[in-house]
C-alpha positions, 0 to 999 in steps of 0.5 A, spaced: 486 500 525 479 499 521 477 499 514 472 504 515 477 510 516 481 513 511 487 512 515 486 505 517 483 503 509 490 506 507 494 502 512 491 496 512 492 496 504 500 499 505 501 492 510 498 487 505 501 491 499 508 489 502 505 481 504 503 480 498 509 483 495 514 477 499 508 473 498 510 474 491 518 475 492 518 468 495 513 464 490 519 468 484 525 464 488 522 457 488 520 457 482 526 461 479 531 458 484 530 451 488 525 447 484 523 450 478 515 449 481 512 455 478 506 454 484 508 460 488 508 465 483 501 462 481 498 463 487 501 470 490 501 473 482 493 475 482 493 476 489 499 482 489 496 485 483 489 485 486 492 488 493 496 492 488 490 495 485 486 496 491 492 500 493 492 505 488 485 507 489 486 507 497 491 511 495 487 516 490 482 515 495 485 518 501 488 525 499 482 528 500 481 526 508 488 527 509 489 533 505 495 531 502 498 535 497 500 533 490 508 531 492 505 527 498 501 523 493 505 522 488 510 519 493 504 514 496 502 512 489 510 510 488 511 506 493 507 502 491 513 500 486 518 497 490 518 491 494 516 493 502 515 501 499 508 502 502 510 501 509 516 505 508 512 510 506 507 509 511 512 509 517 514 517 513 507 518 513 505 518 520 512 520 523 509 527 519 503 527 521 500 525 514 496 520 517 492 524 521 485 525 518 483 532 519 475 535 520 473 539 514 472 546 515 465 547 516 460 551 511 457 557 513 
């Protein structure tokens, strides 16, 4: 998996998205329910919301190579939503064969 496919750019994001969303989810409970230390959500907040960012226009970016439709899309963007939701959209995307950059038909 490398950055310099659509594919591993997306996947790679999809998985730091979800790191990134326990990151946060973990830095919330110490500050909200064990030591009312806010440390966590200073860190992990700007991390999330940069990955967070940064997946959305991965995302955009991979319609196009991937050749996703407009339903296909919508899903990737939404998943970015919920806690762990790009790596459960990321697992459906490669069991069906959304994941599979495919060659542009060639110009005569």
């Amino acid at each position: 998996m490398t950055f310099s496919s659509a594919v591993g750019r997306f996947r790679i994001l999809a998985l730091a998205e979800a790191v990134s969303w326990a990151g946060l989810l973990l830095g919330m409970f110490f500050k909200y329910v064990v030591v009312q230390n806010e440390i966590g959500v200073k860190i992990f907040g700007p991390i999330h919301g940069f990955i967070f960012v940064a997946f959305i226009l991965v995302t955009l970016m991979a319609k196009d190579p991937l050749r996703w439709d407009a339903r296909t899309l919508v899903l990737g963007l939404l998943s970015s939503i919920p806690p762990f939701g790009t790596v459960i959209f990321e697992r459906w995307a490669a069991k069906t064969g959304r994941l599979t950059e495919r060659a542009a038909p060639e110009q005569l």
